[in-house]
C-alpha positions as CSV (number, residue, x, y, z in Angstrom):
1,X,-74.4,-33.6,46.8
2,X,-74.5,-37.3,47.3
3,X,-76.7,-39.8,45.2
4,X,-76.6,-36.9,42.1
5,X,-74.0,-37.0,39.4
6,X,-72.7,-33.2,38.5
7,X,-72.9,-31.9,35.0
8,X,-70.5,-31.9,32.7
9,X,-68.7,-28.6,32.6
10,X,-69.6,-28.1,28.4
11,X,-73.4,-28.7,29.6
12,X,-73.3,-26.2,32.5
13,X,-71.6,-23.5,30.1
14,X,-74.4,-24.2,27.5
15,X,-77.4,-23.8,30.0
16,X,-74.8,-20.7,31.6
17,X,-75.1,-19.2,27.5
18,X,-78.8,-20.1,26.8
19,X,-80.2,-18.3,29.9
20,X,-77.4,-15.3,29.0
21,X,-79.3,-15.2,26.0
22,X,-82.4,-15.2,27.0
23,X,-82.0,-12.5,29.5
24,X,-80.5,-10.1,26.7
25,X,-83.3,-10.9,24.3
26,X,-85.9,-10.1,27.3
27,X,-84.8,-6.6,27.7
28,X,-84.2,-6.1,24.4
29,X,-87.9,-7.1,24.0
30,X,-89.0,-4.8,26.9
31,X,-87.2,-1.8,26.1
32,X,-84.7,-2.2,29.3
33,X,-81.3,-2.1,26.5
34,X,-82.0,-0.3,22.9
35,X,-79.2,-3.2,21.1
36,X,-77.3,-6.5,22.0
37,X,-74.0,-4.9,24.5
38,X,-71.8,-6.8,22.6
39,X,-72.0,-5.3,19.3
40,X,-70.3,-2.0,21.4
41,X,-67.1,-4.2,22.1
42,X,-66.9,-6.1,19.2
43,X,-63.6,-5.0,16.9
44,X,-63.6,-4.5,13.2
45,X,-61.7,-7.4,11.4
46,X,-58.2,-6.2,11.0
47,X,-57.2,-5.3,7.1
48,X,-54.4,-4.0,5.1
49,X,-54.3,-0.2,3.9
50,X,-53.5,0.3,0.8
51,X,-50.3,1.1,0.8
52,X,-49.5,-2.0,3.1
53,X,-50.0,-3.8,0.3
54,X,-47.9,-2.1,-1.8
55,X,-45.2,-1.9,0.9
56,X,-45.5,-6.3,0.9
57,X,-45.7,-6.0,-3.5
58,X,-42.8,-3.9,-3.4
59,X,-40.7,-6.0,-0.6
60,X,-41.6,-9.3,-2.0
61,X,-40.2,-9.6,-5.7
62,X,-36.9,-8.5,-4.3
63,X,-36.5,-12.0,-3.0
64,X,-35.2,-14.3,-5.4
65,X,-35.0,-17.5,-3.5
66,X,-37.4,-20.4,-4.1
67,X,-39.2,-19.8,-0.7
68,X,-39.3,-16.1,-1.4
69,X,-41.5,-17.0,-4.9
70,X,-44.0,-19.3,-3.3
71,X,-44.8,-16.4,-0.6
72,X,-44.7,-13.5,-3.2
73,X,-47.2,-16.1,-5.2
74,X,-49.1,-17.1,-2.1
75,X,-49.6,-13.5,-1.4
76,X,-51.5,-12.5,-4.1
77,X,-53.4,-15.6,-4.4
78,X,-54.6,-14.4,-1.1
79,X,-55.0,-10.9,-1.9
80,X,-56.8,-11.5,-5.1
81,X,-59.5,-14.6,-4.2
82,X,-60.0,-14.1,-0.4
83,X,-60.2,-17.8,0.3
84,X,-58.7,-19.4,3.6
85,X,-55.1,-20.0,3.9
86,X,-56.0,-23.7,4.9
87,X,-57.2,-24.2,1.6
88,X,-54.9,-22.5,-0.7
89,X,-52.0,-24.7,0.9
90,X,-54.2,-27.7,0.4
91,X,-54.1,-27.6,-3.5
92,X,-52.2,-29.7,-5.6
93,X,-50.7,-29.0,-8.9
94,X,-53.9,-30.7,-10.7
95,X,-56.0,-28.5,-9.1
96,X,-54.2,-25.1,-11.8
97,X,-55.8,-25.5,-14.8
98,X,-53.6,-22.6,-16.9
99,X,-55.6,-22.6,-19.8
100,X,-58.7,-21.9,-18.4
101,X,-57.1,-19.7,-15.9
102,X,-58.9,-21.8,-12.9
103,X,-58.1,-23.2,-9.8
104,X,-60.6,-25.7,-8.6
105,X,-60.6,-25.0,-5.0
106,X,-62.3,-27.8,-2.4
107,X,-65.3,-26.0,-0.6
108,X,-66.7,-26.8,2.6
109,X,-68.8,-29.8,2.9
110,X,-66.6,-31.7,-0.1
111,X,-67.9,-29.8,-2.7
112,X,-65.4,-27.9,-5.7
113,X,-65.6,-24.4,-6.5
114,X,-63.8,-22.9,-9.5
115,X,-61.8,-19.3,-9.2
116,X,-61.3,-17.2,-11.9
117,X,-57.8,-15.4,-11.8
118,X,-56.9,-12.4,-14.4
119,X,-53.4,-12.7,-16.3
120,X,-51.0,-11.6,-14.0
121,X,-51.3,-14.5,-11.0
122,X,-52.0,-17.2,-14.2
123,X,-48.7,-16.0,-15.5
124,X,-47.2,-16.5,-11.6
125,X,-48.6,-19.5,-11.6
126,X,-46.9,-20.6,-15.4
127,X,-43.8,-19.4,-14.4
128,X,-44.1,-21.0,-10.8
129,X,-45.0,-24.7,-12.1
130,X,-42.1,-24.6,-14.5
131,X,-39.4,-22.7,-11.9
132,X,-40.3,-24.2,-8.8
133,X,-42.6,-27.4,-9.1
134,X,-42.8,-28.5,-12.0
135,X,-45.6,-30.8,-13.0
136,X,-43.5,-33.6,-14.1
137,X,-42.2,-33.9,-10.4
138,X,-44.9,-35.8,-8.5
139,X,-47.8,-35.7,-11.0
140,X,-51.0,-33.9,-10.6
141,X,-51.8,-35.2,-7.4
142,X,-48.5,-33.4,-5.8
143,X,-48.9,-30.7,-3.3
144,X,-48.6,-27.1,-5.3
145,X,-46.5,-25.7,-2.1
146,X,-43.9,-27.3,-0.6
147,X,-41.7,-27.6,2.2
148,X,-38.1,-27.4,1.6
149,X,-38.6,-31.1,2.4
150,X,-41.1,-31.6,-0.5
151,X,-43.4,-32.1,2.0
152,X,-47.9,-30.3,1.9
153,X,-46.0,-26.6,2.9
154,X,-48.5,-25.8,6.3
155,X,-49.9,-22.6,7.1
156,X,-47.7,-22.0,10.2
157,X,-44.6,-21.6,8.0
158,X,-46.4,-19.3,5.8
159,X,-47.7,-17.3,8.8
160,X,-45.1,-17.1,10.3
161,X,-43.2,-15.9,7.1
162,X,-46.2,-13.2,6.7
163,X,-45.5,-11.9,10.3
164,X,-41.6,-11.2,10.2
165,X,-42.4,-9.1,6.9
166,X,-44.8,-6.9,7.8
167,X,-42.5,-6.2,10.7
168,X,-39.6,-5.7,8.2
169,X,-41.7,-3.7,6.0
170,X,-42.8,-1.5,8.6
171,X,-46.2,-2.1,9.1
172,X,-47.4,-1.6,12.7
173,X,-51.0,-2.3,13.2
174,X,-52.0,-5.6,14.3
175,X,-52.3,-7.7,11.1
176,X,-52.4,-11.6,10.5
177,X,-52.2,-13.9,7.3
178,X,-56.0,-13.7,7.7
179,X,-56.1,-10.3,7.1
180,X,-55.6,-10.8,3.4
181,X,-59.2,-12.6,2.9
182,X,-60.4,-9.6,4.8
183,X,-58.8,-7.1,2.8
184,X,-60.1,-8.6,-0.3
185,X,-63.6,-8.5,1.1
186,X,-63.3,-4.7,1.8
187,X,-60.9,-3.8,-2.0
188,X,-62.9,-4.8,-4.1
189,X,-61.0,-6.5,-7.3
190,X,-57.0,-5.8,-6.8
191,X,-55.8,-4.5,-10.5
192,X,-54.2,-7.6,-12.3
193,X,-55.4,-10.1,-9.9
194,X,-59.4,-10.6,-9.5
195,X,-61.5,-13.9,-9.1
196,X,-64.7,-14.4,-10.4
197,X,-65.7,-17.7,-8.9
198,X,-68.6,-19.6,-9.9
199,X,-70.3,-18.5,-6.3
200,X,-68.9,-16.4,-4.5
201,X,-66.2,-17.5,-2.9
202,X,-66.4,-15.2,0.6
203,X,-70.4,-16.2,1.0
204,X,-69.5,-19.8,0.7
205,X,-66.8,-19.4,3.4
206,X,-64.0,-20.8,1.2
């Protein structure tokens, strides 16, 4: 209309989910609907059986290539801590403490959160620092995966990577790279490679 300015289209779709809400919460309330609709449609988050991830254990270690050790390590970082792929690709080689057994993992909101690893991914982790990026080769500060370019390696790649071998190892059901964190929310502790963060890692969304 003339002389009145229109909303902005993310104001109209918040009063649009507000009264939504309210609505659903007013039968709720009366008795019209038992539960909120959505929870019907709503999907379980996609995981890994069991023996998808031995069919990606099995299929990994027979690649021998540089690339083919950082996913095989990536992997069951992954599997074994359940934090995001954003941060895993975001730590630097300082950030392994192989001693202690530790990464030191940035947490939302700039804080630091230490993971516990058991043997087996410590001794990836050894053997990947001294094979592949060794600590001598950009200092502590230096990005623990790479690009082929020695470039921060990104997530797409390794997405990407995680897609076309499910698909070569068979593995059907719709699965992504983010399937891993949820799979090690549902596992329990993977034998050889657990965490036992500080805080929980999955309750602190890391």
């Amino acid at each position: 209309m003339p002389g009145r300015s229109l909303s902005a289209p993310w104001r109209v779709g918040k009063k649009c989910t507000a009264g939504l809400l309210a609505a659903r919460w007013f039968y709720v309330d009366s008795g019209g609907i038992k539960d909120n609709p959505a929870r019907a449609t709503a999907e379980e988050p996609a995981t890994l059986t069991e023996a998808g991830v031995e069919r990606l254990r099995t299929a990994l270690p027979d690649r021998t290539e540089t690339l083919a050790q950082c996913d095989h390590l990536i992997f069951e970082l992954l599997l074994g801590t359940g934090i995001r792929l954003g941060l895993l690709v975001g730590l630097n080689v300082g950030d392994v403490d192989l001693k202690a057994g530790t990464l030191q993992i940035r947490a939302k909101g700039g804080g630091q959160e230490r993971v516990f690893l058991n043997p087996m991914p410590v001794r990836m982790l050894g053997r990947f620092l001294r094979e592949v990026a060794p600590q001598g080769n950009g200092g502590p500060q230096a990005p623990l995966f790479r690009s082929r370019w020695g470039t921060r390696l990104g997530p797409r790649p390794i997405q990407l990577r995680f897609a076309a071998l499910c698909r070569k190892t068979g593995i059907t059901r719709r699965v992504s790279i983010h399937s891993i964190r949820h799979t090690f929310a549902t596992r329990g502790e993977p034998p050889g490679c657990t965490t036992r963060p500080e805080t929980s890692t999955w309750s602190n969304g890391l």
